[in-house]
N, C-alpha and C positions, 0 to 999 in steps of 0.2 A: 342713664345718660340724659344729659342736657333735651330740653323740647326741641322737635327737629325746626319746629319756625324761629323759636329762638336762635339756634344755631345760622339758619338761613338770613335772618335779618339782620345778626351778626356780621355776618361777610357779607351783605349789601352793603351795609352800612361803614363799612371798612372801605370798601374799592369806592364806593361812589366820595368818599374820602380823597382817596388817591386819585380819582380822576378827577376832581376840581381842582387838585394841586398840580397835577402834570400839566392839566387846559391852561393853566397862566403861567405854564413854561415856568415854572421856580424852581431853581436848585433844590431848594429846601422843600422837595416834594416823599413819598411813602422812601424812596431809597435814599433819602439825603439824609445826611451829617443830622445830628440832634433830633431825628425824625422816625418812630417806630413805624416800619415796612409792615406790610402784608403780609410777606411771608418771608421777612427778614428782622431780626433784633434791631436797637439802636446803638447809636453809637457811630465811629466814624469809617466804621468798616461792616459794611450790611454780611453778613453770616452765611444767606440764602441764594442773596439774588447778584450777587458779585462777578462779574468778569464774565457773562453769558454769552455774549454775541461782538464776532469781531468789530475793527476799525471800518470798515468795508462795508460790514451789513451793517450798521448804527448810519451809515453816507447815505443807504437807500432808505431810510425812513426821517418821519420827523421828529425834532427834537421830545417835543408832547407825545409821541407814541413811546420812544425811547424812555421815559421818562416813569413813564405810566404802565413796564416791563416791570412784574413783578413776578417773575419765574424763579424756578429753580433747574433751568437746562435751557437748551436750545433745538427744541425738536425738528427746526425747517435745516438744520445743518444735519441732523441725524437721521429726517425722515427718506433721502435720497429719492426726492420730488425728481418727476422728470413733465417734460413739456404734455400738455393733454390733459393732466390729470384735473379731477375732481378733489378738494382737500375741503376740509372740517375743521375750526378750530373749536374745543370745546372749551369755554371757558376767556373769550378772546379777548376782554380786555379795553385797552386803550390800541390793540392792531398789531402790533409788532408782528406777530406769527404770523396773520393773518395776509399783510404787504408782505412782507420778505415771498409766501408760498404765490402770492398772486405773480409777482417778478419770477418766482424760478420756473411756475407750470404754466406762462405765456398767454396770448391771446385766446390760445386756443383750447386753453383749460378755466379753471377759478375754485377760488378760495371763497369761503363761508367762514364768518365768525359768529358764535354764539354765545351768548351772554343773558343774563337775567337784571345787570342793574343800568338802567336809562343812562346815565353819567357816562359811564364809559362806554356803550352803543352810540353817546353823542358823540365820544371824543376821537373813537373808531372811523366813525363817518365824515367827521372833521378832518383825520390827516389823510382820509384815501383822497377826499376834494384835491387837498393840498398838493399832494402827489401826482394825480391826476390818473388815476388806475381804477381802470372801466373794468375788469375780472376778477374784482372781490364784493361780498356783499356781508350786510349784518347783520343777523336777526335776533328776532327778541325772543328768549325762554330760559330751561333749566334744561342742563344737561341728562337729568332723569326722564324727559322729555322733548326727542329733539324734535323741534318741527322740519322736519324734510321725511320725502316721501324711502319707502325700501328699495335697498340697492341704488341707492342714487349716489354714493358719491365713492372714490377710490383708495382714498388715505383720511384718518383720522387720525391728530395732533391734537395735543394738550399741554398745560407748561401749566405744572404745579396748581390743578385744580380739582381732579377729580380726588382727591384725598379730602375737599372742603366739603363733598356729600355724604349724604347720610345714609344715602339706600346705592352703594357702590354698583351691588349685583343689577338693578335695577340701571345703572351708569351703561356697566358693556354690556347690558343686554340690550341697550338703544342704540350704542354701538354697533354692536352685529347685525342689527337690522336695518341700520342705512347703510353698510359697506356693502359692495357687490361682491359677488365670489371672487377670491383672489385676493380682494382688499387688502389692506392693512391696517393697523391700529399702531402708532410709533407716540407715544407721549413721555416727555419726561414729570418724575413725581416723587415725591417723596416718602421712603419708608423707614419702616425699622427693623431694627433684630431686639431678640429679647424679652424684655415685656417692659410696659408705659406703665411707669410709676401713675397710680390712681387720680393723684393730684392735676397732672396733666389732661387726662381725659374726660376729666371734672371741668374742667374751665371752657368757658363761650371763647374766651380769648384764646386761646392754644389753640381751638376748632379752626378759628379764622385766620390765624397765625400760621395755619399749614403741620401744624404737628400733631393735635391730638386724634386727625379725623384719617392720619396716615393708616396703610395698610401693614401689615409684616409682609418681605418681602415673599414668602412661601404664600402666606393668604393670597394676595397678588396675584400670584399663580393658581394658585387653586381655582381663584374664581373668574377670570381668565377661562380655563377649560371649561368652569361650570358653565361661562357663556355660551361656548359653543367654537371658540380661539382655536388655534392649532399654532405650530413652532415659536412657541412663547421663551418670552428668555427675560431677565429682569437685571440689568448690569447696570452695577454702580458705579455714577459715574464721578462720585464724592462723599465723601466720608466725613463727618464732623467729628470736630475730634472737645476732650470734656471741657474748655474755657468756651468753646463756642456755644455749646449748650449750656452752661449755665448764663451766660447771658440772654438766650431763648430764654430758657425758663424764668429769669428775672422778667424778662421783658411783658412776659403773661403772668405775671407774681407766683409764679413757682418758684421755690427752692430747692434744686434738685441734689441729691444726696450724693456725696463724693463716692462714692460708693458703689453708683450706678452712673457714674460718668466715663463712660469707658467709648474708645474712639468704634466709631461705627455704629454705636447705639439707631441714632439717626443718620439716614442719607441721602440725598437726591441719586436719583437712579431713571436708564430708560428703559422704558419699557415698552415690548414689542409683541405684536400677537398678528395674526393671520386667517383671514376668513377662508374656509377652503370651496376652492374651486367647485 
């Protein structure tokens, strides 16, 4: 496997990309037309990041957060946040997850986003200004390391990131130790069935790209329990089918063999686990 700094400064170097193009509001940002996505192909129909988040929730954010959405799900519609809560986003981005959770768990809860590239911690802290939502905040690190204290927060969300580490077990094991008993863990991410043609997990670019640093969805689970999870469950909640993947794989100069293009290969899936009481 690729050097895990290489792989790291890869997807810095990818998002902080995309957050100088979502900050000047341009269409033609990581999800637009003629523009390879984070964790979406090119071309005029993004593969990954497509059709996430209603008409409704896009009116509660700004257009640069929106913009700056490089998901593959919608965990604040699946985590069933309620008013109180403590939430986490790992991996937050340009904020999308991060405002929509701060709007649904009220004054009397908050949202945390985490992130490790400057760019988009800038761009984070720019639309909460904008918005004007005093019950979110942003810090700076890696998900392998969250800085908050144990048992500090109620729900962790993530949206198509933790597949971009290297040390995953290391991921929920930092998870399980800032949820409080009871917690939850609800992120959407993307996995596979089968096995990842070698080529794929060869490339810095497929890492950063969301695909080669994916789990199988059984792995997922496995380690999951090895964290210490309980009523874990891993439901796909899309399936790609074989044109969409060979355009991924072009996208990262793979050429993936007709052969192993079969629909479900890859999917975005969420995925849910349970710290026990």
């Amino acid at each position: 496997m690729k050097k895990i700094e290489d792989i790291r400064e890869a997807v810095r170097e990818r998002y902080a990309t995309a957050a100088k193009r979502a900050a000047g509001a341009e269409r033609a940002s990581c999800c637009g037309p003629g523009e390879s996505s984070c964790c979406a192909g090119s071309g005029e129909e993004d593969v990954i990041t497509r059709d996430l988040y209603t008409t409704e929730e896009l009116a509660q954010v700004t257009d640069s957060a929106a913009l700056a959405s490089l998901g593959c799900g919608n965990p604040t519609a699946l985590a069933e946040l309620s008013e109180g809560e403590v939430v986490l986003d790992l991996g937050s981005g340009g904020g999308i997850d991060v405002l929509l959770s701060a709007q649904r768990v009220g004054p009397t809860g908050k949202a945390y986003g985490l992130d490790m590239t400057d760019e988009m911690l800038e761009l984070g802290r720019r639309n909460q200004r904008e918005l004007g939502i005093d019950n979110a905040e942003f810090l700076k690190g890696t998900i392998e390391e969250i800085p908050l204290p144990d048992e500090s927060v109620d729900v962790i969300i993530s949206n198509c990131v933790i597949n971009l580490s290297t040390d995953k077990d290391r991921v929920l094991g930092e998870a399980y130790r800032v949820l409080r008993p009871g917690g939850r863990l609800a992120v959407s991410d993307v996995v596979f069935q089968g096995e990842v043609p070698a080529a794929v997990k060869e490339s810095i670019e497929a890492w950063s790209g969301c695909l080669a640093g994916a789990l199988h969805e059984d792995e997922y689970r496995t380690k999951l329990a090895g964290a210490g999870f309980v009523d874990i469950d891993v439901e796909i909640t899309r399936a790609y089918g074989a044109e969409e993947l060979r355009l991924l794989g072009r996208e990262f100069g793979v050429e993936l063999e007709d052969a192993w293009l079969e629909q479900g290969r890859f999917s975005s899936a969420f995925v849910r686990g349970r710290r026990p009481e």
